[in-house]
N, C-alpha and C positions, 0 to 999 in steps of 0.2 A: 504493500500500500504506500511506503513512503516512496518511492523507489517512480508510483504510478505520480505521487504528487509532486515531484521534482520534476519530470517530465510535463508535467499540466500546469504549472503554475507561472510560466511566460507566459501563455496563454488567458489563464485567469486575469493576469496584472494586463494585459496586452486589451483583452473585453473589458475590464473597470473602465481603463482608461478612454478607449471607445466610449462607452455608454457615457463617459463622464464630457467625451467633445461635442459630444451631440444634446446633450442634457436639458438645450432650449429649441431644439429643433421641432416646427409642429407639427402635425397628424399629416402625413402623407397616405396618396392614393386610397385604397383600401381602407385602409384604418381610419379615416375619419369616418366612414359607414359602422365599421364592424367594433372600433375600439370608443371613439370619441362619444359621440351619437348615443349610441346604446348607453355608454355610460353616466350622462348626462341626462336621461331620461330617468336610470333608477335613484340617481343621486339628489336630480330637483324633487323625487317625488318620496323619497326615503323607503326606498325597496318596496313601499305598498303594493306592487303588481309584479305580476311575474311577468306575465307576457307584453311584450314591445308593444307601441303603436304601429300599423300597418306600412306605414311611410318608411319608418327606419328597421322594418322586423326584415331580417333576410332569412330567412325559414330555419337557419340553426340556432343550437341552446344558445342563450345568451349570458353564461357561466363567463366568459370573459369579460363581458360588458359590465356584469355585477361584480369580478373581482377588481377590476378599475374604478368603479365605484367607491368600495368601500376600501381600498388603498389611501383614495381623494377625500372619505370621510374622517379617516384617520389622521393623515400626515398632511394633507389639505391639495387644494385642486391644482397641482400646475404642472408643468411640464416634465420636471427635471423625476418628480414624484413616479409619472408617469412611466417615463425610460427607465428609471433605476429598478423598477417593477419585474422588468424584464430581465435584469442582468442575473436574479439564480437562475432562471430556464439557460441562460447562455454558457452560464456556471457546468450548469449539467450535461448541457449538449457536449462539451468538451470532456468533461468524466467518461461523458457514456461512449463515447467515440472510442478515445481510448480503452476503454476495460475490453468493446467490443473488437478492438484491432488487434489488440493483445490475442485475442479467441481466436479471429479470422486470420490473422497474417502472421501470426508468433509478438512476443512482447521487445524483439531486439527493432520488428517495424511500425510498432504500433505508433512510434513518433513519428516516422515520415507520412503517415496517413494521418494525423489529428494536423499538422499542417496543410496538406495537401487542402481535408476538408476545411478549413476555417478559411484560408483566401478563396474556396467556392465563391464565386459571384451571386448564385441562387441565395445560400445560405448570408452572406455577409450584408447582399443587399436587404432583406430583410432583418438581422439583426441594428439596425440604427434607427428600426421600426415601434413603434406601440403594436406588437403585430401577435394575432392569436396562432399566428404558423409557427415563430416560434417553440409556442407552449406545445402547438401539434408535433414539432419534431422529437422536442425533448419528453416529450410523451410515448413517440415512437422507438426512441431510442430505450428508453428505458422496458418497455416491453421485450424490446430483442433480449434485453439484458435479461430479463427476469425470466422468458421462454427457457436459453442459454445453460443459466445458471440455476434452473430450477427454483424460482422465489415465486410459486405461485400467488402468494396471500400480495404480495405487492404485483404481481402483474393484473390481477383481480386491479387493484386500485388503480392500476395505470389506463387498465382497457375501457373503466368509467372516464379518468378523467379524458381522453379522446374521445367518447362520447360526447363528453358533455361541453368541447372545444368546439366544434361543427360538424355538420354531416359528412364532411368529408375523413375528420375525426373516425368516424363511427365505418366508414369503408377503412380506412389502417387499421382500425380491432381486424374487420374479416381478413387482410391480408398478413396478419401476426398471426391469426388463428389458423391459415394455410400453409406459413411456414412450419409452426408448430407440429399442425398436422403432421408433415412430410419427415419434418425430426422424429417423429413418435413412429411414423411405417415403415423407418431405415434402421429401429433399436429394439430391443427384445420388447415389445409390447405386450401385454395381454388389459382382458377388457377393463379391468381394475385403474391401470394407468390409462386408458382411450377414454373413460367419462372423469376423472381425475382432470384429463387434459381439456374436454369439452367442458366440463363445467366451469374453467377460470373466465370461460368470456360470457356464460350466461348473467350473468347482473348485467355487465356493460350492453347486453343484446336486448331485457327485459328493459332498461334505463332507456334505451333508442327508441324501442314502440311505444313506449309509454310518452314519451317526448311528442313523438314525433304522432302521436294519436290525439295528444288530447291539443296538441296545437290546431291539429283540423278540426278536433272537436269547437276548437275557439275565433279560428281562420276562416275556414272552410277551404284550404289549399295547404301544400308541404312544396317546401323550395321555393315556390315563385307564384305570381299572379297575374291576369292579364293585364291590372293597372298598375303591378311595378316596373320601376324604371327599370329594371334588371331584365324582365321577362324576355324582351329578344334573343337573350342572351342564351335563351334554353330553348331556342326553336330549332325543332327536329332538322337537318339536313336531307336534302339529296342525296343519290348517288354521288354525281357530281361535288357536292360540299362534303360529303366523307372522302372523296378521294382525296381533296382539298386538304381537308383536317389530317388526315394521315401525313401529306407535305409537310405541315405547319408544325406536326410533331416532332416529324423528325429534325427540323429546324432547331424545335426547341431544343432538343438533343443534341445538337451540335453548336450550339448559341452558345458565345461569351466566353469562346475557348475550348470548350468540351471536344470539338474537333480533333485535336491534339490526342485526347486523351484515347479516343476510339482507333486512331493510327495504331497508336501503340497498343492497345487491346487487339486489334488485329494482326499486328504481328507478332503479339506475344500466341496467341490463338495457332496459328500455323505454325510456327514452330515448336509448339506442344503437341501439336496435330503429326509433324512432320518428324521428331523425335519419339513420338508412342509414351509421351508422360505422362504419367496417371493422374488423375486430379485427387488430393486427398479429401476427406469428409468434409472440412469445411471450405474446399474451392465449394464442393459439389450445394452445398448449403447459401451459399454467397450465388449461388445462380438461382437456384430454387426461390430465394429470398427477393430477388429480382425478376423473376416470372410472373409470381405472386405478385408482388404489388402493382405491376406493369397491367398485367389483367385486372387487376380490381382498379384502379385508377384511373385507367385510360377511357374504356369503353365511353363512358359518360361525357367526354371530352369529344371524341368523335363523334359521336352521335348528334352535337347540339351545333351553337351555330357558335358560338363565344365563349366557350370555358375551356378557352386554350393558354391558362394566363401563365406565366414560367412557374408561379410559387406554388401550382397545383403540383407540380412535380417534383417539389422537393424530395420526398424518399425516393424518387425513382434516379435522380442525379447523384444522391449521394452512395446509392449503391453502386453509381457507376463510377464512384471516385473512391470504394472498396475495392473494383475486380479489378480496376487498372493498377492499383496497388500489388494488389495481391498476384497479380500476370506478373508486373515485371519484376518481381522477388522471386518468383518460383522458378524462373528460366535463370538454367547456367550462362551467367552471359557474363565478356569481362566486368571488372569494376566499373572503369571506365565509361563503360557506354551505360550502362545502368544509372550511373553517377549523370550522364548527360541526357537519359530520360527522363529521369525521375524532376529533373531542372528543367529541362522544356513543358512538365507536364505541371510545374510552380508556375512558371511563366507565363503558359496559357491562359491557367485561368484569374492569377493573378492582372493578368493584363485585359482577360476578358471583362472584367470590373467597370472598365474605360470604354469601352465599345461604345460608339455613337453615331448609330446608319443618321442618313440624309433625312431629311425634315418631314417626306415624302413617304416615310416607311416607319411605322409604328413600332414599339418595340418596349418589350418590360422593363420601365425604369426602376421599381420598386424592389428588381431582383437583381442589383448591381450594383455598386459603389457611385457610377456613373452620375448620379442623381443631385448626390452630394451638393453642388454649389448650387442648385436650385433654391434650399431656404434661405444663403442669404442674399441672392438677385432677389426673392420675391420683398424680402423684408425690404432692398432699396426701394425698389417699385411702388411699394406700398407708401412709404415713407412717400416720396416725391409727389404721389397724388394727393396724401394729404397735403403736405407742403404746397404745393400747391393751387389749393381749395378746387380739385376737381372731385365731385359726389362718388364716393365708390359705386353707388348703389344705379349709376349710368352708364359703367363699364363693363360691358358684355366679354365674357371670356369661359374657359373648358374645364372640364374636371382636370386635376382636385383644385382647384382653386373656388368653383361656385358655393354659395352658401354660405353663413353666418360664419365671423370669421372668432366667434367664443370658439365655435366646434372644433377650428383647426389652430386657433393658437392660445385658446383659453386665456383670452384676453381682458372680457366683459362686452365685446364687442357686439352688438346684435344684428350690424350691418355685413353687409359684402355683395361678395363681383354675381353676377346675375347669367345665364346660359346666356350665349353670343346669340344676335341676330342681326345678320348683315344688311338688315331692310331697314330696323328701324335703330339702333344704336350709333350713337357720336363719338365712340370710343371701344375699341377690342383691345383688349391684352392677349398677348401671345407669347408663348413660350415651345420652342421642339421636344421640351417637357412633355408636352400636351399632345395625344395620340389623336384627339379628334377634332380637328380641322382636314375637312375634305381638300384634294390638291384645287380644285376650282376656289373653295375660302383661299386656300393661298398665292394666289392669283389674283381673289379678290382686293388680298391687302395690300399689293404692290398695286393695285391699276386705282381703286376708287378711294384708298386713304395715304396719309404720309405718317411718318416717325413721328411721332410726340417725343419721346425719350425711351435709352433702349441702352440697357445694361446687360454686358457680359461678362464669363468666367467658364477661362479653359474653352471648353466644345457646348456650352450651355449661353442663351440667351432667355432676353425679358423684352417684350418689344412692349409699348405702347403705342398706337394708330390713333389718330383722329381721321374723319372722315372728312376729304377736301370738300373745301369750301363749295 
C-alpha cells in the first residue's frame, strides 16, 4: 500500500493543484443543465421535492444535483465549493487506476498506465468540470475493483451509486455485471457462487425500476419528451444516419490523439498474432471488459440522432488506454523502441488536449483541455458589455452561454445572453466554443454585421457583432 501511495501521490498533489487553478471557473456545457440547475432548484427550495421541474429534469436521478446542493448548504454556494466537491472522485479515479493496472499489466506498469490515463483528453477535459461523469467513472472504477478483488458488500454500494449518477450510470452496472459474469464462467463456479454473483447488482437493478417507474408515474415519459429541448436529440435514425453514426464513432475513437494509440494496438496485435503469444487471463479479461461495455454503451448512441457526445464514452477510451498499455509491455520488443512508444502514445494524447478543427466543424470541447481559455475570454466579454452599458439581455448568442448567468457563475445575477436570432437581434456573441452556428450564420456575421470587440487566447476567440447600420 505504501509503495501504491508513493506512486499516486504526484498525481494526487498534480489534481489539488488542478482543481485549485480552476477553482473560479463557471458551469460549462453540460453541467450547467445536469450540475448547476438541478442544484439550485433543491437548494432554493430546501430538498422539499424530489422530482425536478420539467424544464430542467433530464430523465436521470438527480442524486448529483442534491449532492451539490447540500455541499452549497453546508460550506455555502460558490464556485470554488463546487470544484473542490469533485476533487475525492479524482482522488479515487487515480487509486482505482492504479490498484487496477497493478491487476491488469503487473505492478512494475501500473505507473506508466495511471499517467498515460490522467493526460486522456476525454478524462482530463472533464475533470476541470462540476461534472457527474466524473463521479460515473470513479464509480466505475471502483466496481472493476470490487468484481476483481472480491469486495462484494462494497461493489453492492458502488453498483447503487451509478445508478443513482444517471441512466447511463445504471447501463455501466449491466456492463460490470457482464464482465463479472465472464470472470465467474472462466473459474471453478458452481450455483452457490452464480447467485452470490447475480445478487451484488440486484439493489442497484431494483433502485433503477423503481426510479425510473415512479418518475413516469410523475412525468408521464423516461429520458426525454416531445417539449424538451433535448428531444431531437433521441430521434430514431435511418439506415443512412446509422451508417452515419457508426463514422462518427469511430471518429470519436480516434479523436484527440487516440489514433496513435490504435497504431500501436495494431501492431502490437500482429505480432502477437505472428509470434503465437498466448494472451494471459487478464489480456483475455481486459478484452472481454471492452466488448462489454462497447455493446452496452454504444447501441443507444447509434441508434439516435445526437448522443454521440465524446464523455458518453468514457469507459470505452479508457479501456483503450488499458490494452494499449498492456500490448506494448507484453511484446518482447527492445527497450528502446518500447521506450519510444510508450512516449508517442504520452504525446498523442497529451497533445490531443489542444486539438482545434476549423470553426466549421463541431467538436467536444468539454472533453479536452482545449477549452481552457474560454472562461477567461468570456469573463472579458462580459466585463466590456457591461463596461460598456450595452443590455446583456439584447445579445443573442449559443449554448453554454444562454441563460441566467446565477446558473453558470453563481453570481446573483438573474440576467443573460438570450438564443441568437439573426432577424431580429442588434448584437450576436460568438465564440468557435460554440458548436451551433450553422456555416450560412457564419456567413451571416461577416456579410450583414461588423466587430464590436473581439478577444483572443491561443486557438480560442470571443467575437462581438453589431449589426450594420
Amino acid at each position: 500500500m505504501m509503495r501504491s501511495f508513493k506512486v499516486c501521490f504526484p498525481f494526487y498533489l498534480a489534481l489539488v493543484l488542478l482543481t485549485y487553478f480552476v477553482k473560479d471557473h463557471a458551469f460549462f456545457w453540460d453541467t450547467v443543465q445536469l450540475a448547476s440547475k438541478q442544484a439550485h432548484w433543491y437548494f432554493d427550495n430546501d430538498f422539499r421535492y424530489f422530482f425536478l421541474p420539467q424544464e430542467i429534469d433530464s430523465g436521470h436521478p438527480p442524486f448529483f444535483g442534491m449532492l451539490l446542493a447540500l455541499i452549497w448548504k453546508i460550506f455555502g454556494k460558490t464556485l470554488w465549493i463546487s470544484h473542490f466537491l469533485m476533487l475525492p472522485f479524482l482522488l479515487g479515479i487515480v487509486f482505482f487506476v492504479h490498484q487496477l493496472g497493478e491487476y491488469f499489466l503487473g505492478k512494475e506498469n501500473a505507473g506508466y498506465l495511471l499517467l498515460l490515463i490522467v493526460l486522456d483528453p476525454f478524462l482530463l477535459g472533464q475533470s476541470i468540470l462540476v461534472s457527474p461523469d466524473i463521479v460515473l467513472v470513479f464509480g466505475w472504477l471502483m466496481a472493476l475493483w470490487s468484481v476483481i478483488y472480491e469486495r462484494r458488500f462494497l461493489l453492492i454500494f458502488t453498483c447503487m451509486l451509478l445508478a443513482a449518477i444517471s441512466m447511463r450510470g445504471m447501463m455501466v452496472v449491466f456492463s460490470v455485471f457482464l464482465f463479472d459474469a465472464y470472470r465467474l464462467y472462466n473459474s471453478d463456479w458452481s450455483w452457490r457462487t452464480y447467485w452470490k454473483t447475480f445478487l451484488s447488482y440486484v439493489p442497484a437493478g431494483i433502485f433503477a425500476l423503481l426510479f425510473l417507474f415512479f418518475h413516469y408515474k410523475h412525468t408521464g415519459w423516461i429520458g426525454y419528451h416531445e417539449g424538451s429541448s433535448w428531444a431531437p436529440l433521441f430521434e430514431r435514425v435511418s439506415v443512412q444516419g446509422f451508417l452515419r453514426n457508426i463514422g462518427l464513432l469511430g471518429w470519436r475513437l480516434l479523436d484527440f490523439g487516440r489514433l496513435f494509440l490504435w497504431i500501436i494496438i495494431g501492431i502490437g496485435v500482429l505480432k502477437i498474432w505472428k509470434r503465437g503469444i498466448g494472451l494471459t487471463s487478464q489480456n483475455k479479461e481486459l478484452m472481454a471488459l471492452f466488448i462489454a461495455t462497447l455493446l452496452v454503451l454504444t447501441p443507444s448512441m447509434l441508434l439516435h440522432k445526437g448522443l454521440m457526445a465524446h464523455r458518453y464514452l468514457l469507459p470505452v477510451v479508457l479501456i483503450i488506454d488499458f490494452i494499449a498499455v498492456a500490448i506494448l509491455f507484453k511484446l518482447e520488443l527492445k527497450p528502446a523502441f518500447k521506450k519510444m512508444a510508450y512516449i508517442v502514445m504520452l504525446l498523442a494524447l497529451f497533445t490531443g488536449n489542444f486539438w482545434v478543427y476549423p470553426k466549421h466543424v463541431a467538436q467536444g470541447w468539454d472533453s479536452a483541455l482545449a477549452h481552457y481559455p474560454y472562461y477567461e475570454l468570456r469573463n472579458k466579454m462580459i466585463h466590456y458589455i457591461d463596461e460598456n452599458q450595452i443590455p446583456i439581455e439584447v445579445v443573442g448568442t449559443e449554448f453554454p452561454m444562454i441563460g441566467k448567468m446565477e446558473f453558470i457563475d453563481l453570481n446573483s445575477r438573474e440576467i443573460g445572453f438570450h438564443k441568437k436570432d439573426f432577424e431580429k437581434d442588434m448584437y450576436i456573441l460568438y465564440s468557435n466554443v460554440f458548436n451551433d452556428f450553422s456555416d450560412e450564420e457564419l456567413s451571416k456575421l461577416e456579410t450583414d454585421f461588423d466587430v464590436q470587440k473581439a478577444f483572443y487566447s491561443g486557438q480560442l476567440c470571443m467575437i462581438l457583432y453589431k449589426r450594420k447600420e
